[in-house]
C-alpha positions in Angstrom: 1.0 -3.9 23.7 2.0 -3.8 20.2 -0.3 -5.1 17.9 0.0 -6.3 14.3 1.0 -4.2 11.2 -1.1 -3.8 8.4 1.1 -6.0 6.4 0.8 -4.6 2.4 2.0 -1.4 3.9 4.6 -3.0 5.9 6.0 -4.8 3.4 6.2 -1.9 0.9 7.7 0.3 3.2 10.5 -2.4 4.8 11.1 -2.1 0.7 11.7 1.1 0.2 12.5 2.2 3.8 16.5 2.1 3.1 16.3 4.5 0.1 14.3 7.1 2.5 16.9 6.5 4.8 19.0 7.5 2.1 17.6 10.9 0.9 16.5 12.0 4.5 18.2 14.9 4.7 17.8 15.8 1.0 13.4 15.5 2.0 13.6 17.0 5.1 14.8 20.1 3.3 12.8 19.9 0.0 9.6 19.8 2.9 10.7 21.8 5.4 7.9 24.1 5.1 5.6 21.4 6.1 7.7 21.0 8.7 7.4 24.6 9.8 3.8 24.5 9.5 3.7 21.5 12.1 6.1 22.8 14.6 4.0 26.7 14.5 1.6 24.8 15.0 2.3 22.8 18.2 3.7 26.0 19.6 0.7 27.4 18.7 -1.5 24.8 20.9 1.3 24.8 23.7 1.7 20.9 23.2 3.6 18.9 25.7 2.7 15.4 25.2 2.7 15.0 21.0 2.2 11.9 18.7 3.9 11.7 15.8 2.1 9.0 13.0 3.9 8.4 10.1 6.9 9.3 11.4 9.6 7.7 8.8 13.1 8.7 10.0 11.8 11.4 13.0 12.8 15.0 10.5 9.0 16.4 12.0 9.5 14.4 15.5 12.6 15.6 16.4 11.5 19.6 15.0 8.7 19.6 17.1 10.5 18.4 20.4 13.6 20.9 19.8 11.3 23.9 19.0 9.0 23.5 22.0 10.3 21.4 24.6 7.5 18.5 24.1 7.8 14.9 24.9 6.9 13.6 21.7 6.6 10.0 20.6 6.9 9.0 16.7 5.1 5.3 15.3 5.7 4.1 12.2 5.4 0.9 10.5 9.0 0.8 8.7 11.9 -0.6 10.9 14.7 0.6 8.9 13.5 4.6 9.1 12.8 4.2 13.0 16.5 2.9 13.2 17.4 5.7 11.4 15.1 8.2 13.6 16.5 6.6 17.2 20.2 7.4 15.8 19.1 11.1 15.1 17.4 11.1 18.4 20.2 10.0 19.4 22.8 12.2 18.4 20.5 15.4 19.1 20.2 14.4 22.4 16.0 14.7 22.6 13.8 13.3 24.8 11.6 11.3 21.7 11.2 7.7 21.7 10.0 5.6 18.4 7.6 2.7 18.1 7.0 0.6 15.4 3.7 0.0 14.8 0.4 0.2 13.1 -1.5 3.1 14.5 -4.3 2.0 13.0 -4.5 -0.9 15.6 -1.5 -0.2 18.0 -3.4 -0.4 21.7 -1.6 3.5 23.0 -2.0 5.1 26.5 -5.4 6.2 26.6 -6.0 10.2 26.9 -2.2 10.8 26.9 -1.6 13.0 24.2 -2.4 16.8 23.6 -1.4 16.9 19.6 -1.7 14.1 18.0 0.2 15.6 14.2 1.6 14.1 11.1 3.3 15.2 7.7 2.0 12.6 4.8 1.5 9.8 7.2 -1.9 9.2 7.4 -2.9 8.6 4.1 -2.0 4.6 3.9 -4.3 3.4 6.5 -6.7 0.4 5.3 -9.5 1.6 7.6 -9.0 5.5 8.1 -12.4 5.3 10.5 -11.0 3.2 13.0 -7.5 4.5 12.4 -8.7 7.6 13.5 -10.6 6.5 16.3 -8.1 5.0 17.5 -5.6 8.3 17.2 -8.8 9.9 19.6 -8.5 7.7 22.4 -4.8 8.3 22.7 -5.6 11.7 23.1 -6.9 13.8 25.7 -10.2 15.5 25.8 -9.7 18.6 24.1 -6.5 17.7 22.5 -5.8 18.5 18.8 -5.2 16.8 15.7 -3.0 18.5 13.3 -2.4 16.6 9.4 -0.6 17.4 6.9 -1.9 15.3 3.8 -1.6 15.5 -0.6 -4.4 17.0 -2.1 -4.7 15.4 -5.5 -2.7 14.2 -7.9 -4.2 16.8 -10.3 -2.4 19.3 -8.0 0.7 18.2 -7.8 2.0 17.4 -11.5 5.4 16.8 -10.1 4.5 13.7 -8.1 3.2 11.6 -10.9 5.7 12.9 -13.7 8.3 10.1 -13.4 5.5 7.5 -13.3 3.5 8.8 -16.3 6.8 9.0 -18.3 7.9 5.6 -17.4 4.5 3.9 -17.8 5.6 3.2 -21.9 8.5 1.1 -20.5 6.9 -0.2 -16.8 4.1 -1.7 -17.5 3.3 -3.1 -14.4 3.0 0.3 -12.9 -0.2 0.3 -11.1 -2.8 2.9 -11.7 -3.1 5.6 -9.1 -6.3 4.4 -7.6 -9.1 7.0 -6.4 -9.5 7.5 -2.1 -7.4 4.2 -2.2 -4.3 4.2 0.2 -1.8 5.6 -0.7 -0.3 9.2 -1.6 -3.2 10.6 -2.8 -5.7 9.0 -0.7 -6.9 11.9 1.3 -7.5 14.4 -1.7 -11.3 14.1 -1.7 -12.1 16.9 1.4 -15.6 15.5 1.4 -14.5 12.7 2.5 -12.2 13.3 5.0 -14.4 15.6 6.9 -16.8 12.5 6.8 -13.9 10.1 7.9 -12.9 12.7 11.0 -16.6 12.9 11.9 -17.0 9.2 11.9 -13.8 8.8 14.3 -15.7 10.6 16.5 -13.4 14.1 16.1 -15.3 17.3 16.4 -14.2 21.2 14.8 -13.0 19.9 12.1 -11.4 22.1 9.6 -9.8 21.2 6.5 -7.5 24.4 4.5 -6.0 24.1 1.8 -2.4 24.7 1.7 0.2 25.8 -0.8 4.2 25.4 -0.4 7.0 26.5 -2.8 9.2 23.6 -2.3 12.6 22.8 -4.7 14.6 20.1 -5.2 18.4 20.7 -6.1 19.0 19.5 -9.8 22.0 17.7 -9.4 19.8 15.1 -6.7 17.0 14.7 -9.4 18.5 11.4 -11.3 18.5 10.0 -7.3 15.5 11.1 -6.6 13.4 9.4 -10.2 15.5 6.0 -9.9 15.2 5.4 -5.8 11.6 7.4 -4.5 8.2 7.0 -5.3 6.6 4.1 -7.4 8.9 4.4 -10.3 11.6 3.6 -7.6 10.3 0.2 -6.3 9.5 -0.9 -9.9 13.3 -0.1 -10.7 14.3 -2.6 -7.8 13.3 -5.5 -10.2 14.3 -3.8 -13.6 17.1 -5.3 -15.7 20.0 -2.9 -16.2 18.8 -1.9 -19.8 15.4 -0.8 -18.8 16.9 0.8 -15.9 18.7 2.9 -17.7 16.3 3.8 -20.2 13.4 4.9 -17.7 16.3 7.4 -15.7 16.9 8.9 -19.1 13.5 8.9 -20.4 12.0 10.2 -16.5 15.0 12.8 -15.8 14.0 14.4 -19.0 10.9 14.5 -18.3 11.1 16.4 -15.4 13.2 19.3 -17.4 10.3 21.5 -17.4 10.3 22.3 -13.6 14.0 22.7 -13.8 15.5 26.5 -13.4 18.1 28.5 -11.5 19.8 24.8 -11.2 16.7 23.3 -8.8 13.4 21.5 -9.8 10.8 24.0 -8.4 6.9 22.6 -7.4 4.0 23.7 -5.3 3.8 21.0 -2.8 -0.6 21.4 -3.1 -1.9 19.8 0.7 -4.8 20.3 3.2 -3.9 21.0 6.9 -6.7 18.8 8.8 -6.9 20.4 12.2 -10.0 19.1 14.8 -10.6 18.2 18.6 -11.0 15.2 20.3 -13.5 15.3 22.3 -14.7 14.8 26.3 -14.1 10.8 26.6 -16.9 9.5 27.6 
C-alpha cells in the first residue's frame, strides 16, 4: 500500500527533479565519497536486504547493490528521478526496484530490511519522529541504520554562496530556517540523537564527517542557475534578472575555484544505530 506524499516536498521536488536528472552524473561524482562511505559501510554490516530513502536517481542504490550483491530497494518522493533510477537499473542490469513514496508514511514490509541507509535524504521529513519510526518497523531486529546528513550551513560556506549572493536581486529567497526541513535540517546533533531515540532506535552514534569534494569549473555556471534554491527561484525569473544573478553568483563562487575545479569540504554527520527486538 502506498500511502500519500507529503505534498510541499512533492511538489518542490516534481520541480526541480528534471534538473537533478540533468547533473546526475556530474553529483554522483562531486559525492562520490559519500557514496563510498555508504557502500563500506553495508559491506561492512554484510547487508542483504537494504533500503534506500531519499534515493533521487539510484547513484547510492545501484553502488550499494553492485558492490555487495544486496537486494536493495530505493523510495523517493520525486517521479521524474525514480524514472531516471529504473533506466540506470536498467541498463546495469541490478536486481533494485524503486518506489515512489513518502517514507515518512509509506506502509513497508515489516522487519524486512537489515540496513535501512541514505545520502542527504532524510533531512525533508515533516515529522522526523514518526518518519523514523516508521524506517524501524521496516527493519529487522538488530538491523542498522546508516545516514548521511549536512551538518550546518555554518560548515559548508559553499552551499549557501549562490543564495547569499543572489539575495540583493531575489528577494523572495526564503531564509534558511533553523531544524526546519530541508538541507540543513539535521545540523543540530542534539537533536537528532533525541529524534533517533524517540523513533524508538537504540546505539545511536552520530560522527562527524569531513569530505574533500570538487566540482569541475567549467560545470559551475550549470550548477548556480539549475541546483539548489537559487535554481527554483531562476525558474520564474525574467531573462534580465537571470542573467544578472548567473554573473553576479558565478563570481561569487571564484574564491573556491583553483587547479580549474571549485574545491569544498562536504561537512556531514554519519548517523549509525540499531533497531531494536520488535516487540
Amino acid at each position: 500500500m502506498t500511502t500519500p506524499l507529503d505534498k510541499d516536498q512533492s511538489d518542490r521536488w516534481a520541480t526541480s527533479g528534471t534538473a537533478w536528472v540533468d547533473f546526475q552524473d556530474l553529483i554522483g561524482r562531486v559525492l562520490r565519497p559519500l557514496e563510498d562511505l555508504l557502500v563500506e559501510t553495508a559491506r561492512i554490516d554484510g547487508a542483504r536486504r537494504v533500503l534506500d530513502v531519499g534515493c533521487g536517481t539510484g547513484g547510492t542504490t545501484l553502488a550499494v547493490a553492485r558492490a555487495t550483491g544486496a537486494r536493495c530497494t530505493g523510495v523517493d518522493i520525486a517521479e521524474p528521478m525514480l524514472e531516471a533510477a529504473r533506466a540506470n537499473a536498467e541498463l546495469a542490469g541490478l536486481p533494485v526496484d524503486f518506489v515512489c513514496a513518502d517514507a515518512q508514511t509509506h506502509t513497508f514490509d515489516p522487519a524486512v530490511y537489515d540496513l535501512v541507509m541514505s545520502r542527504f535524504g532524510v533531512m525533508f521529513f515533516a515529522d522526523p519522529v514518526a518518519a523514523f519510526a516508521n524506517l524501524r518497523h521496516a527493519t529487522r531486529s538488530g538491523g542498522r541504520l546508516a545516514c548521511v546528513v549536512w551538518r550546518a550551513a555554518a560548515d559548508n560556506p559553499f552551499f549557501t554562496t549562490a543564495e547569499d549572493a543572489a539575495a540583493p536581486l531575489l528577494p523572495d529567497l526564503g531564509p534558511r530556517i533553523p531544524d526546519a526541513p530541508g538541507q540543513f535540517g539535521f545540523a543540530d546533533r542534539d537533536r537528532v540523537a533525541g529524534i533517533l531515540a524517540d523513533a524508538g532506535w537504540t546505539d545511536i552514534d552520530i560522527t562527524p564527517v569531513d569530505a574533500d569534494c570538487a566540482l569541475p569549473e567549467s560545470e559551475l555556471t550549470g550548477y548556480v542557475s539549475r541546483l539548489g534554491p537559487v535554481g527554483l527561484a531562476l525558474l520564474e525569473a525574467d531573462e534580465a534578472t537571470r542573467a544578472k544573478v548567473v554573473e553576479v553568483v558565478r563570481a561569487a563562487f571564484e574564491p573556491f575555484v583553483h587547479d580549474g575545479a571549485a574545491h569544498f569540504t562536504a561537512a556531514c554527520w554519519l548517523l549509525r544505530a540499531t533497531a531494536p527486538e520488535h516487540g
